[in-house]
N, C-alpha and C positions, 0 to 999 in steps of 0.2 A: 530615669524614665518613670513611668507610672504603674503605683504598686497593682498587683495582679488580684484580681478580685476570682474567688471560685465559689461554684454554687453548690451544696449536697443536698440533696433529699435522701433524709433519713427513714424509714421505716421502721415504727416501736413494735417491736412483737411482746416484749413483756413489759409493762409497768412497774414492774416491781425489780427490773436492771437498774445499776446502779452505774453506767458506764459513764467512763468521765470524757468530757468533750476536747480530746486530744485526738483528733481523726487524723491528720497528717503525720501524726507521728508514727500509722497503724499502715499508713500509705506509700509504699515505697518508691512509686512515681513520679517523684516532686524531693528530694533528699536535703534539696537548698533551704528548705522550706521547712528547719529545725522548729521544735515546741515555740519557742523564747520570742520566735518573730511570727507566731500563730496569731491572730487575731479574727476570733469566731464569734458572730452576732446573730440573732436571731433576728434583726432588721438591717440593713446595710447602711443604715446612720447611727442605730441605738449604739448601748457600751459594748463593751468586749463582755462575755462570759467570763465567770471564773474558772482557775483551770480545777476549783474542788466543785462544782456546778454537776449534778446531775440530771438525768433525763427526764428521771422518774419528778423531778421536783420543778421540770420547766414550764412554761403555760405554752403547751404544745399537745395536739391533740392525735391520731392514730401516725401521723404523716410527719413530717417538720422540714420546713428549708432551712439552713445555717445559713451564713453567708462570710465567706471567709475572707482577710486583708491581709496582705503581707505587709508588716511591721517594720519592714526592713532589716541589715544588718543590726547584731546585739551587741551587746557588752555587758559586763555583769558592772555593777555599782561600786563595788568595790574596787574594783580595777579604773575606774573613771575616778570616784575620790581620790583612791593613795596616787593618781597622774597627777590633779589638779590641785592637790593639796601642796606635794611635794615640788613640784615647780618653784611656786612664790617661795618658799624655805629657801631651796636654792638662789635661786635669782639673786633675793635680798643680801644675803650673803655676798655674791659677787660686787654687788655695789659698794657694800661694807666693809668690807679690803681693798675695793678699792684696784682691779683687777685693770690691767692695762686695755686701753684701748675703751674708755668711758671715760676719767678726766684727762685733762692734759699729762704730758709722762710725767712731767715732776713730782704730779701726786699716786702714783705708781704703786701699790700695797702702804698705804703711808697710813694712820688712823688717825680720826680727829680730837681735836682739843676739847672738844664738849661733850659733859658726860650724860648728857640726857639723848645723844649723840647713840652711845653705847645702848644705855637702859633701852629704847626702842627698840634696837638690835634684837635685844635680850627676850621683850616682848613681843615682838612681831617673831623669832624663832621659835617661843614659849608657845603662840599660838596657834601655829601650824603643825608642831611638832605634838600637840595636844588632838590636832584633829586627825594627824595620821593614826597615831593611838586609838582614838576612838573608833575611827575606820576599822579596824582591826580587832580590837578585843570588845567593843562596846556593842556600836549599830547592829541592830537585827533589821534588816532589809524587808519590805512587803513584798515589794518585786524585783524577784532577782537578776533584771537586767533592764537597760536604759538604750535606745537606736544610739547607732555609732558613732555617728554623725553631731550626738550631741556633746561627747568628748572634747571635738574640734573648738564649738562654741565657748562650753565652759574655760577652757585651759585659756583661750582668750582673752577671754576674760579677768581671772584670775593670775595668769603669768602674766598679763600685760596692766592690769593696773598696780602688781607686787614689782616693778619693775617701774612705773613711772612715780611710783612713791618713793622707792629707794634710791633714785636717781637723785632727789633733793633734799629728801634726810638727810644723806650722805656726803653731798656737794661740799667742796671744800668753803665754795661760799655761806654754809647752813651760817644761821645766826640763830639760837637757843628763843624759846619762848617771851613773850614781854616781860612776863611775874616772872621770869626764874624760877628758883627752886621750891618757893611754894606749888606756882604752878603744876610742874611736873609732880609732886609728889601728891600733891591732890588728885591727878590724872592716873598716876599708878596704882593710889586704891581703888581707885572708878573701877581700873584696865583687873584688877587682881577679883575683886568682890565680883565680875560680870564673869569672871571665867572658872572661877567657882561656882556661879550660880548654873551658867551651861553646864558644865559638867556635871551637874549635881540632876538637873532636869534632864538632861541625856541618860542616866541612872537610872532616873523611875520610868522612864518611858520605855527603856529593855526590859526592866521586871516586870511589864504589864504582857508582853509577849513570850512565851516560852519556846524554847529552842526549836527551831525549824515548822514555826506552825506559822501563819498569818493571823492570827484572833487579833480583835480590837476590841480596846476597853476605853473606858472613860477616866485621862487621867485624873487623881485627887493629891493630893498635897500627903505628904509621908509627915515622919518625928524628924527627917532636915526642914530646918527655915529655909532655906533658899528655895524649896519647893510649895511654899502655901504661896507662893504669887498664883501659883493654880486657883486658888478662892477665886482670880479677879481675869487671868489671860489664859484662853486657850493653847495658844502658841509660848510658851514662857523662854525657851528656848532661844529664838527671835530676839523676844526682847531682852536676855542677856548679852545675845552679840552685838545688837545695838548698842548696846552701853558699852560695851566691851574697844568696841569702833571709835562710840564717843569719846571714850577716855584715852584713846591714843592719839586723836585729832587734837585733844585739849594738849596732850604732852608732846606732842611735835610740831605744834602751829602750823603744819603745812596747808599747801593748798589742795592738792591731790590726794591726800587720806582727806578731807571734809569732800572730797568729790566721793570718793570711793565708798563713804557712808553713807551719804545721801543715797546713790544710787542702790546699795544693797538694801538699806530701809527698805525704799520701793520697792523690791524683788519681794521683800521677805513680808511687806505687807502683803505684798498680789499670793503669797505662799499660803500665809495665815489666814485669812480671808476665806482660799479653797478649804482649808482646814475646818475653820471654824465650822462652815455653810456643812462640812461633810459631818461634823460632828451633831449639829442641831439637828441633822435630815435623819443619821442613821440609832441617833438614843432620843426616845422622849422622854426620857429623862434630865438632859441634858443639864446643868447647871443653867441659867438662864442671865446671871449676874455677869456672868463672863463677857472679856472683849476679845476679838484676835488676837494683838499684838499689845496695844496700849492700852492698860486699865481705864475704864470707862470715855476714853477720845477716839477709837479705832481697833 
């Protein structure tokens, strides 16, 4: 149905309160209506408030009207990645044994003859199994939950193209790349150098936040090389996965991983793009050299 809008009129008796704009949490009237799916604005279209946002520092004058949204059901991020991470691990897997009831029985837990076959296996586990990690020990979160509803989407996503990839990786009909073994081994440095360089920029971008705070800083390039792509990308991150995509499209010649790139490019441009616009608006400082995602083309 349609989220619930509430009005408050607030009353500032001291200027100098430091009260933080968590009213429903103070309210016990409304219980469903937890911090996390709070959404309190000072105009019923502008942003949400932060929740470190004080009174004393709003442009609000003796009186003030809030205007509150419900957000909907939450979910913390954490619990959405390690779902939607862990999916495609699995899945891929099932294809790659080969698990009854996908190809015909004869091929039944059977494995195939091609070893670039395997190696993707290898890669496509390496890289899921890299992002539950990071979910986990690495990500320090802005905001610590996401509407519930977006779970649905992602996993979608995510399980069902890990799933229409590995259906023909796997096929007993695969036939191995045109170049062969140059091929794939040129694709494994691509697939190795791209997942080291993410992991390397997922690195500095925890050590610019410390532990349970929200600060933003402007990332810069560290004594790791994989991190002065920062000189040139905002988003450097991105554009490891990208390459990271690239180089497993190049080593599996399939059709559905060159889909599955393309389409997350696009996502993670529309990402970097937010990013970028957020970074020029909120430092004037800003590096000015920088691109989103692609060194000087986007």
């Amino acid at each position: 149905g349609s989220r619930a809008v509430v009005f408050f009129e607030v009353e500032i008796l001291d200027a100098k309160t430091k009260d933080k704009l968590c009213f429903l949490d103070k309210v016990g009237t409304h219980p469903q209506f937890y911090p996390a799916r709070q959404s309190i604005r000072l105009d019923p279209k502008g942003k949400s408030l932060k929740d470190e946002d004080v009174l004393q520092h709003l442009p609000v004058g003796t009186t003030a009207t809030f205007y509150f949204r419900d957000l909907g059901a939450q979910i913390s991020w954490v619990t959405v990645f390690l779902t939607e991470y862990a999916g495609p691990l699995v899945i891929y897997l099932m294809f790659y044994f080969r698990v009854p009831f996908i190809y015909a029985p004869k091929y039944d837990f059977t494995t195939s003859k091609h070893w670039v076959v395997h190696l993707a296996c290898m890669c496509h586990s390496f890289h899921y199994v890299k992002r539950l990690l990071e979910t986990l020990f690495v990500h320090r979160f802005s905001h610590g939950t996401m509407p519930l509803r977006n779970i649905f989407k992602n996993c979608t996503y995510y399980w069902g193209f890990a799933a229409w990839m590995a259906y023909y990786i796997n096929h007993p009909l695969y036939t191995p790349p045109i170049y062969g073994e140059q091929q794939v081994k040129l694709a494994l440095i691509i697939f190795l150098f791209c997942q080291i360089g993410n992991f390397s920029i997922h690195i500095a971008l925890r050590n610019l936040r410390p532990p349970g705070s929200k600060t933003r800083k402007i990332p810069y390039p560290t004594k790791n090389p994989f991190t002065w792509i920062f000189l040139l990308v905002s988003c450097p991150n991105y554009t490891y996965e990208l390459g990271s995509w690239l180089g497993f499209t190049l080593m599996t010649q399939c059709l559905p991983v060159a889909f599955f790139t393309m389409v997350g490019f696009i996502q993670m441009t529309v990402w970097a793009k937010g990013k970028h616009r957020s970074y020029l608006k909120e430092f004037r400082d800003y590096p000015t050299l920088r691109s989103p995602i692609l060194p000087f083309v986007l």
